[in-house]
C-alpha positions in Angstrom: 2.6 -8.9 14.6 3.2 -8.9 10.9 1.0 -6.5 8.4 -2.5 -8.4 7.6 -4.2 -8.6 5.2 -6.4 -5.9 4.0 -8.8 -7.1 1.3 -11.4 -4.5 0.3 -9.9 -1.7 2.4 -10.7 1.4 -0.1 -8.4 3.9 2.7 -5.0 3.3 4.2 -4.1 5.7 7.1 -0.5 6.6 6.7 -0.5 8.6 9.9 -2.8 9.1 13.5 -3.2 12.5 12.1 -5.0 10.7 8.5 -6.8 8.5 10.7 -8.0 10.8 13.0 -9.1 13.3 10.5 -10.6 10.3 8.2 -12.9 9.3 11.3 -14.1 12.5 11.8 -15.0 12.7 8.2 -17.3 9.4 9.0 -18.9 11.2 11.9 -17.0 8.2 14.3 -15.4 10.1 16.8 -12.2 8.8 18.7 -12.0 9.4 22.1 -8.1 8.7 22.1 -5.7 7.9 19.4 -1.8 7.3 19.3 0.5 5.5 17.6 1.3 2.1 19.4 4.6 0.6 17.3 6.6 2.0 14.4 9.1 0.6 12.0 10.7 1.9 8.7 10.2 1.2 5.2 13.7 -0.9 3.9 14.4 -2.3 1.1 15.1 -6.5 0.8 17.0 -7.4 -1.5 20.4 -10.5 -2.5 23.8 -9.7 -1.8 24.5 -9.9 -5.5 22.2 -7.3 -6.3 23.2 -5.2 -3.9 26.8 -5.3 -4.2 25.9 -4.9 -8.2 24.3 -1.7 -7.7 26.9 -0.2 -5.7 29.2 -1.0 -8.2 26.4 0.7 -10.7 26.2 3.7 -8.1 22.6 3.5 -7.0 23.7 2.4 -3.5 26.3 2.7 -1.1 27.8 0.8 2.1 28.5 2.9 4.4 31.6 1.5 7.1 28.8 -0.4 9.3 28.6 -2.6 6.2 24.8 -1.0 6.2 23.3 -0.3 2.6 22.1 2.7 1.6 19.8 3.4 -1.3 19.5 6.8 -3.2 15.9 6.8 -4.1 15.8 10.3 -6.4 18.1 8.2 -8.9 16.5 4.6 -8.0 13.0 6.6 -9.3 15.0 8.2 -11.9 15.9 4.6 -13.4 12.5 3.3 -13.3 11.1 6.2 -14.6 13.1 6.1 -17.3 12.7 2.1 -18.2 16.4 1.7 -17.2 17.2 -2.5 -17.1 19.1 -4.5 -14.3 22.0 -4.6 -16.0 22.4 -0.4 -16.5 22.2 0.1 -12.9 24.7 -2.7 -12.0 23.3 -6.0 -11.9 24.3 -7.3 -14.8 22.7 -11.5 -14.2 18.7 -9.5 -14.0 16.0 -10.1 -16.0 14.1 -7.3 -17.5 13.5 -3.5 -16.1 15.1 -2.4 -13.1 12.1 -2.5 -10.2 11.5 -2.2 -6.4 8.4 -4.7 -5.7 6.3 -4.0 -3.1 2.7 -4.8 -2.2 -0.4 -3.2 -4.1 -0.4 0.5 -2.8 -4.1 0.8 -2.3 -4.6 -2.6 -0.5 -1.7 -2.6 1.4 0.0 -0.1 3.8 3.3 -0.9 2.7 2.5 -0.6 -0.8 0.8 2.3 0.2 3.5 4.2 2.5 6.3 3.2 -0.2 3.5 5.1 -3.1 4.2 7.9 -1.0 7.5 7.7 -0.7 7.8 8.1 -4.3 5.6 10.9 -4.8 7.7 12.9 -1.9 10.9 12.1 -4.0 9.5 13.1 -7.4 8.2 16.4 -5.4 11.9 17.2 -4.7 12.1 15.5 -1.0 9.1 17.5 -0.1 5.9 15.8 1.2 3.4 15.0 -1.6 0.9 17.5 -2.1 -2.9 17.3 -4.2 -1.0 19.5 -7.0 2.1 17.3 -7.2 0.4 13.8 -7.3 -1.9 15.1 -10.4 1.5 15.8 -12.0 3.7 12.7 -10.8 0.4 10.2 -10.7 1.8 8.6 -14.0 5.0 8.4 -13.5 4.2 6.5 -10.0 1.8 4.1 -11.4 3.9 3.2 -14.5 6.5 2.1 -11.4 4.0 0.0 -9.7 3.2 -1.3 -13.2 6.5 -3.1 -13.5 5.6 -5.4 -10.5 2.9 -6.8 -12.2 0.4 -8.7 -9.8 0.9 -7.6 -6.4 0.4 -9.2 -3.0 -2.1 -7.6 -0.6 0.3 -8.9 2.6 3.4 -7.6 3.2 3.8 -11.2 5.0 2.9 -13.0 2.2 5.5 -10.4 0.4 7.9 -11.0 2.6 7.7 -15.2 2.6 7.5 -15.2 -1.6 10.7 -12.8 -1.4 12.6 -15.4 0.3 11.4 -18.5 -1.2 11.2 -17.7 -4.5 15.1 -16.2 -4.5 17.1 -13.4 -6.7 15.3 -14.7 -10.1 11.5 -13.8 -9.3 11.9 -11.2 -6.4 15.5 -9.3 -6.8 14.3 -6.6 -4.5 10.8 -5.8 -2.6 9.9 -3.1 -0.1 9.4 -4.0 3.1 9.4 -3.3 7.1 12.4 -3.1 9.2 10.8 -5.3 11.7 10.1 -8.2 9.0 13.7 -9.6 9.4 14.4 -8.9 13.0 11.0 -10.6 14.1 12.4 -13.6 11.6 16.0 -13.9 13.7 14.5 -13.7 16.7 11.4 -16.1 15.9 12.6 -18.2 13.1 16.1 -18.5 14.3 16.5 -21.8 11.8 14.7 -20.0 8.8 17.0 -16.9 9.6 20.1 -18.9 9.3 19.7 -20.4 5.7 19.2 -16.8 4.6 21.2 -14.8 6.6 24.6 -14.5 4.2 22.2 -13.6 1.3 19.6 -11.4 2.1 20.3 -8.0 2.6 18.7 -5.0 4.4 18.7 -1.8 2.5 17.8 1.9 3.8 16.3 4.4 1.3 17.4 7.8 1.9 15.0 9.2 2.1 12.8 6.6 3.9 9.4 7.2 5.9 8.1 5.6 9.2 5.3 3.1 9.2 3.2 3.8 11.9 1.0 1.3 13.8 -2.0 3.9 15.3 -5.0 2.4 17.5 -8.1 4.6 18.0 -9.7 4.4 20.8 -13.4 4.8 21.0 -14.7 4.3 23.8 -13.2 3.7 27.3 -12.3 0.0 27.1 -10.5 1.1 23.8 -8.8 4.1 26.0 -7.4 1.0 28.5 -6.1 -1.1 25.7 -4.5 2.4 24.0 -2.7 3.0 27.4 -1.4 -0.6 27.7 0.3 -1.1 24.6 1.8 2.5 25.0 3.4 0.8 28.3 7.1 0.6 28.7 6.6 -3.5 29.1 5.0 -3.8 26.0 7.1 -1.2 24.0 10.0 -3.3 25.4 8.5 -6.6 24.2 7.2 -5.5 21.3 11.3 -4.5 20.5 12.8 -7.7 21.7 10.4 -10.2 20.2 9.1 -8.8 17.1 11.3 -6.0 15.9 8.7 -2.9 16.3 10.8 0.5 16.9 9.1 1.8 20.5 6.7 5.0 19.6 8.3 7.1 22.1 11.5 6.3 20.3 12.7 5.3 24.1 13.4 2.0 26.1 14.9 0.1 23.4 18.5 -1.0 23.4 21.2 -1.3 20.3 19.7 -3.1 17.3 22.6 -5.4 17.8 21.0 -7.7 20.0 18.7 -9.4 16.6 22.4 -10.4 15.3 20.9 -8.9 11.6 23.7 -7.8 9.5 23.9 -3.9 7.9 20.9 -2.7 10.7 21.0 0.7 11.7 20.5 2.2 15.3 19.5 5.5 14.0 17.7 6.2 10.2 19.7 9.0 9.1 17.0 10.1 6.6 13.4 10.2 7.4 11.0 11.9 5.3 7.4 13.2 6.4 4.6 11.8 4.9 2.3 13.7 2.6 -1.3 15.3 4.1 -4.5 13.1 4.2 -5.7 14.5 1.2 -2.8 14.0 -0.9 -2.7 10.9 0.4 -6.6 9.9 -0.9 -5.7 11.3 -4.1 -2.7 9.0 -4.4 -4.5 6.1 -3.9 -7.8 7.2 -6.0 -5.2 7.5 -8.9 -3.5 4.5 -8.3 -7.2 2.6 -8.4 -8.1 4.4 -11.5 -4.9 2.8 -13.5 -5.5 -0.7 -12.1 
């Protein structure tokens, strides 16, 4: 239940609402649509890291022993070149950089594109007018990555095996470690006094929306909106329940700094805004 790949997708729906209002656009009309699973967009990154940029005052630990990351100054320092060692961690290589997957192939990439744009808006959702002002700055972010993956699995898996030196921090889902504790107890284990789960404040929601278009579509909507397979889709892969109901503490994955409630939870930006985000993104590529 991981993100697939999405190879020559030219549109990522960052909302029901986008997707809805893109279909209509297409003349395909959807006779039902909801979102089915959600989980926020963290932060991965090494404990050395991240206890080097609290020191360097980027992040925080809160009393849970949860991290926190301030992204108005995290976009600050990559705006302004700022290196690993500035911000804290003094043993990195190079300019100080969130990896994620490529924004318009991706919708990891593509939701964290958008979380930048609503933090160089001021915390207010991206709009047409303020993505032809901050489109620059954004790209010139994503250009510190490099080559990016089109998989936030295959993210994900090069994050952990490739360690602190090639991947110091990537943006991920919430639900990518918890489905690894509960699934890959083994693989969990080697990595669980190193790798660190981080919350941006602010973050958004990545939303999992099915569209149904006819009425075998309309059945399949209804079952995964079920309570049984909300619950499942909690307690064997990590997905927050849609209806934000049915789930118990996030203690039970045993993950270390989780969070029962995200204290900071942006909106995302309109459809529109959203298109232009990604058509500028595609034009510096």
């Amino acid at each position: 239940m991981m993100d697939a790949d999405r190879k020559g997708m030219d549109y990522l729906f960052p909302s029901s609402r986008a997707a809805v209002e893109y279909g209509n656009a297409k003349g395909v009309k959807a006779t039902q649509s909801d979102i089915v699973f959600n989980s926020p967009i963290v932060l991965y990154t090494h404990k050395a890291v991240a206890d080097g940029l609290v020191n360097g005052g980027l992040m925080t630990k809160d009393d849970s022993g949860a991290y926190h990351m301030d992204m108005a100054k995290a976009v600050d320092a990559m705006a302004a070149n700022t290196t690993w060692a500035d911000v804290g961690y003094t043993a990195g290589y190079g300019q100080f950089r969130i990896d994620s997957t490529d924004p318009v192939k991706s919708n990891s990439g593509n939701e964290y594109a958008a979380l930048l744009a609503t933090v160089l808006n001021g915390g207010q959702p991206a709009t047409v007018d303020s993505v032809a002002r901050d489109g620059k700055t954004i790209a010139s972010i994503f250009a510190k990555s490099g080559w990016m993956e089109t998989s936030s699995e295959d993210s994900f898996n090069q994050f952990l095996t490739l360690g602190v030196g090639s991947k110091p921090m990537m943006v991920g889902y919430e639900s990518q470690l918890l489905d690894l504790a509960v699934n890959q107890p083994d693989a969990f284990k080697q990595i669980k006094d190193d790798v660190v789960i981080v919350y941006p404040t602010p973050t958004v929601r990545s939303t999992h929306t099915l569209m149904a278009l006819d009425e075998k579509g309309g059945t399949l909507l209804n079952l995964l909106k079920a309570p049984a397979v909300q619950k499942l889709a909690w307690e064997r892969h990590g997905f927050r329940a849609a209806n934000f109901a049915g789930t118990d503490s996030i203690s039970r994955f045993g993950v270390p700094g989780t969070l029962d409630q995200i204290p900071a939870v942006s909106e995302l930006p309109n459809n529109d805004a959203m298109q232009q985000l990604i058509a500028t993104l595609q034009s510096t590529q």
